[in-house]
Every structure is written in structure tokens, then in C-alpha cells.
Phi, psi and omega in degrees: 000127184244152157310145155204163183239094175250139156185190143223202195192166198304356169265334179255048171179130165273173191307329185321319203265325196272296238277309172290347144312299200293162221227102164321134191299329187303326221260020171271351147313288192318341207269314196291308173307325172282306156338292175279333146343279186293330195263352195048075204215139180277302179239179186166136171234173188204166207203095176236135188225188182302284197274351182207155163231137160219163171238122180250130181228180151238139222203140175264010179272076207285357178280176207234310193323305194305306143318314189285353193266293188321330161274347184268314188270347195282322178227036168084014192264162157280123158319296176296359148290304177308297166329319174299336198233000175285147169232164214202110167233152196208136204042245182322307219312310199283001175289315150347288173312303163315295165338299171284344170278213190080281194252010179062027186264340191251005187275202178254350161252071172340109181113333193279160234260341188291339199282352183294314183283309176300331168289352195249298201297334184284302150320327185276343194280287198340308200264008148305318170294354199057020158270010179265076206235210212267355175283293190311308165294346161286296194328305188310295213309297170358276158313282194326323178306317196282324167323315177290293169348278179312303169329318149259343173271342197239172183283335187343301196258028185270094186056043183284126154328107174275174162290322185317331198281288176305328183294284184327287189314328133230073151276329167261037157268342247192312183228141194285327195215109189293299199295359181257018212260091184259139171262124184235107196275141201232110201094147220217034194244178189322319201272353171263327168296302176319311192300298202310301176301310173315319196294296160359296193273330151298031183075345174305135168237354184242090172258109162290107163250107167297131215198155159248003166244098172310306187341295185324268227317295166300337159296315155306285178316302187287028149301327195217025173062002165317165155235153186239153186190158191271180186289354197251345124298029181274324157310330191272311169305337207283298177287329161292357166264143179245313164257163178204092177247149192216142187210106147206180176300333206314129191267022204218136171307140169282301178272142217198153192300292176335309201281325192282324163278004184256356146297332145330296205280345194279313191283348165078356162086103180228137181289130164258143169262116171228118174266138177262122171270332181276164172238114003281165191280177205246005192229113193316140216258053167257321190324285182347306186285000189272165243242288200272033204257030154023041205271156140197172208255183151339295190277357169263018173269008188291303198281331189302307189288342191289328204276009189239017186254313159007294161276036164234009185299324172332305207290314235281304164315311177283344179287277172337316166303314174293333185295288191322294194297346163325309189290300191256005163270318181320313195299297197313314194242045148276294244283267181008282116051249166322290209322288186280043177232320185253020148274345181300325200288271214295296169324303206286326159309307184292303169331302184298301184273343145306302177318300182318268175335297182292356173238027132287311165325282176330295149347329210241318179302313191283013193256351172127347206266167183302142204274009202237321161299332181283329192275328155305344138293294162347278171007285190279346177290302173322314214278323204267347197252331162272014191218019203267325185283314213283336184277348165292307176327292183309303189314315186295312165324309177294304179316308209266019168099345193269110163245006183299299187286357178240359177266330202273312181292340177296308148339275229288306169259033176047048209299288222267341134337283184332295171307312157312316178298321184302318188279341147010000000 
């Protein structure tokens, strides 16, 4: 059974590329079942964020082509597009590969805690599906221990730049004194709340949150003395914003260039600053060309988080050590593993033809004939039934030049110990 790791993630694809990639949540149960069909994969979970989409699977298959098609046409792609911006990891490698996504070593925010939890959540839809079975479910459970490892033992998760953060931070590259500011956040989930708190501890005092469960919306907003509205009062609102941040599921843009220019002509063309943080995005990428508009996406927060990352390669190394090691004790005790599945085989085996042997004995006892011939039959019988595949084998082996297979077994049973005791 090989492992495999396929996705791609904010370093080999810009959003353009992730956004046309990402998996609606509703519609990823159906995806994993279609997945494993069409891909021919005994198991598989898939992981789709902001920043990645990957599929991880098991497969008695090691090629890949059969996955990159299925994903490419599952979302309308040229396979060879697809291919350009793809990684392939495979067995240890892709067991790795998890981890560190995990452990926040592979994100666009080094260290950050959220992707553990979309990855515990990327396991529960899968094994709610029953696609989960015990290799892809050791792997998981695994990874989670070492994640949790790092998390305590390293520095890794200590006060991490969020995007939520980084988004903030420029916003005060842009506007001088944050508390004369009003902001209107698009979306009501973990990562608009952190933006709402950052905006907050920076002086903003006029917070809007837009929502499609107005409830959320309210909940969140009386957090900060905020007001809540629904996404469909986002246009009325629009012009009294000065920040603008958006984070949601949606698989269709919220905001369009139109509504934004006529917020503009109301503002007098006064600047709006806005960051899209979701994938796919949620603010039409045109919004970008009006003269007084300030967009930027997800990929463009890179340098802020790269310059607070700088003083974290340390943690990052020690974190990368626990990982290895993480990696080969997993690797180990799948070998383990293998190990008793095919001596369980090799028992069982043995069994059947001793079971064979001892009632063709019995038969030959009730029949009358002497147990000191029956038993000499047996014997020779037991010796010629156990030892008929392995010695056709060795034979074949030797014709073709191969001593590899007479080395092990000569290993295996210990031939030439064996021979020293005998010469006794």
C-alpha cells in the first residue's frame, strides 16, 4: 500500500490558481466519494484552506496521473496546468509532508495553530464517510501526537503573525491614526474575528460586521460595540468604509466592482483600503483597478509575515527535528506492521499443512498401519510440503544470477550456524 501526498499551496500557485482548486465545504463529502471511485484509491481525505488544497491518500497503485486527472477535470482544469503548480509526496516522504503541515512549518504563517484544527476537521468529514481506514488513520492519529509534540516542546507556536494580523498591520502602513477609521469586516469566522480584535487593540472604534447568519454577525459585532448587517446591506455600508476586510466561504464573489464604484462616488473618492483574505475570493479582482480603491489579496500579506518569521528559524529546526523523527518512527512501525501481517500469513500457512499432514496420519493410524511408518511418512511429507515453493524459488533465482534470495534465506534460517552445530 503506497502513501501519497498530492495538492498544491501558496507557494507553487497564486490565488488564481488555489481559488479554482478549492473544494466547497458542502459539496467535499461527494468529492472524496467521486475521488475515490474515478482515482481508484482504497482510502482518502482532502484538505482544502485559504492557503492549500492537498489529497492525501492510499493506494496499491504508486502512479499519480490518475489523481492529477481527476482533479483537474473534477474542477475544469487542464491536467497539464494543473501539473505546473503541483507536489507529489510519497510514502515517508508524504507522511512528512503531513506533519509539517500540522505543525504550522509549511504554512504562509509559520507556526499557525489554525490549520491543525482544518486538518483534524479534513479527517472527521473523511472518516464520517468511511474513507478513512487504518493506514490514512494511523497516519492522522500520528501526526496529530507530533503536532501536539511540537506545540510543546518548541518555540514554533509562540505568538504567531496571523494573516488576520498582517492584514491589520497594513492598514497602519496606509491610514496614520487607526481610531479616526471605520472598518467593515465581510464574514463572521475565526479569522474575521482575530482581524476584529487586532482592528480593535489599534484604535478602530467603528467596526461593521457583514454576515449571512445575521445572529453570528451580532454576536461577533457586540464584541467591540460593533453593528451587524446582513451581506445584502453591504452596498449601503460600503461608503462609510474606510477598511474593508473579507474572509468567507463563499464560492462566488460578494463584492463587484460596480457597488464599489458607487461607494467611491458617495466617499467622494476618498481611499478604501481592502483585503480579501478568502479562497476563492470574495472581492471581484477588478475592484483592484479603480484609481481610489487599495485591494490586496492573501498573497499579498507575504512580506509582512515573512519579516516576523525571520526570528523563528530556530524554533523551526527544532520543530523540523521532532518532525524526522516523528517520520521514521511512523515509517517504522508500518515495517512492524507489514512485518506480523506476513508472519501471521507464513503461521497460518504452516498451520494448514500440518493440520493436512496430522489427519492423513490419523487415517493411516485407524487403519491399522504402524505409527513408526506413519510417523515417517508424515515426516517426509511435512518436509517435502513445506519446503517445495521456497526451493522452486531459490532454484529459479540461481538460474537467473540472483544470490540475494539464498543470502536471506541462508539469514533466515541460519543455514550455516546450523551446519557448524551438525559438524559437532
Amino acid at each position: 500500500m503506497a502513501l501519497l501526498a498530492l495538492g498544491i499551496n501558496h507557494k507553487t500557485a497564486p490565488v488564481e490558481v488555489r481559488e479554482r482548486v478549492a473544494f466547497a465545504p458542502e459539496k467535499l463529502a461527494q468529492a472524496l466519494h467521486d475521488a475515490q471511485l474515478k482515482a481508484g484509491l482504497q482510502e482518502i481525505a482532502i484538505l482544502s484552506t485559504c492557503n492549500r488544497t492537498e489529497l492525501y491518500c492510499c493506494t496499491h497503485q504508486t502512479s499519480h496521473e490518475e489523481l492529477i486527472h481527476w482533479l483537474a477535470y473534477y474542477h475544469a482544469l487542464s491536467p497539464d496546468s494543473l501539473r505546473q503548480c503541483m507536489y507529489l509526496h510519497q510514502n515517508d516522504a508524504a507522511a512528512r509532508h503531513m506533519m509539517r503541515v500540522a505543525s504550522g512549518l509549511d504554512s504562509l504563517v509559520l507556526g499557525e495553530p489554525q490549520i491543525l484544527g482544518q486538518l483534524k476537521s479534513a479527517y472527521s468529514i473523511a472518516q464520517e464517510e468511511g474513507l478513512v481506514g487504518a493506514e490514512l488513520g494511523r497516519l492522522f492519529r500520528h501526526t496529530f501526537t507530533i503536532a501536539k509534540k511540537v506545540r510543546t516542546q518548541t518555540a514554533i507556536g509562540q505568538n504567531p503573525v496571523s494573516v488576520a494580523y498582517a492584514a491589520v498591520s497594513m492598514a497602519q502602513h496606509i491610514f496614520a491614526d487607526l481610531s479616526e477609521s471605520k472598518a467593515l469586516l465581510i464574514g463572521a469566522g475565526e479569522t474575521i474575528e482575530l482581524v476584529a480584535r487586532h482592528l480593535h487593540r489599534a484604535g478602530v472604534r467603528s467596526i461593521t460586521v457583514a454576515n449571512r447568519t445575521l445572529p453570528r454577525a451580532l454576536d461577533l459585532a457586540s464584541l467591540f460595540d460593533g453593528k451587524a448587517i446582513a451581506l445584502g446591506d453591504i452596498p449601503d455600508a460600503l461608503s462609510h468604509a474606510d477598511i474593508v476586510i473579507s474572509s468567507t466561504a463563499s464560492q462566488l464573489p460578494i463584492l463587484g466592482k460596480g457597488a464599489v464604484e458607487a461607494a467611491l462616488k458617495k466617499r467622494k473618492h476618498r481611499p478604501i483600503f481592502m483585503v480579501d483574505i478568502a479562497v476563492p475570493r470574495d472581492i471581484e479582482a477588478q475592484v483592484g483597478d479603480l484609481e481610489d480603491v487599495y485591494l490586496y489579496t492573501v498573497d499579498d500579506l507575504k512580506e509582512v509575515i515573512e519579516e516576523n518569521q525571520r526570528g523563528r528559524e530556530s524554533a523551526a529546526r527544532e520543530a523540523q527535528t521532532l518532525i524526522d523523527q516523528g517520520t521514521d518512527e511512523f515509517m517504522r512501525q508500518l515495517r512492524e506492521l507489514d512485518a506480523v501481517d506476513t508472519l501471521t500469513a507464513l503461521r497460518e500457512h504452516g498451520h494448514a499443512i500440518c493440520e493436512d499432514a496430522l489427519q492423513k496420519a490419523l487415517k493411516q493410524l485407524h487403519a491399522g498401519k504402524p505409527a513408526e511408518e506413519v510417523l515417517q511418512v508424515m515426516a517426509r511429507g511435512l518436509t517435502n510440503k513445506l519446503l517445495h515453493q521456497p526451493t522452486v524459488r531459490l532454484r529459479h533465482a540461481s538460474a537467473e544470477g540472483r544470490d540475494d534470495l539464498q543470502r536471506l534465506v541462508t539469514d533466515l534460517f541460519q543455514l550455516s550456524e546450523r551446519s557448524t552445530v551438525d559438524d559437532r
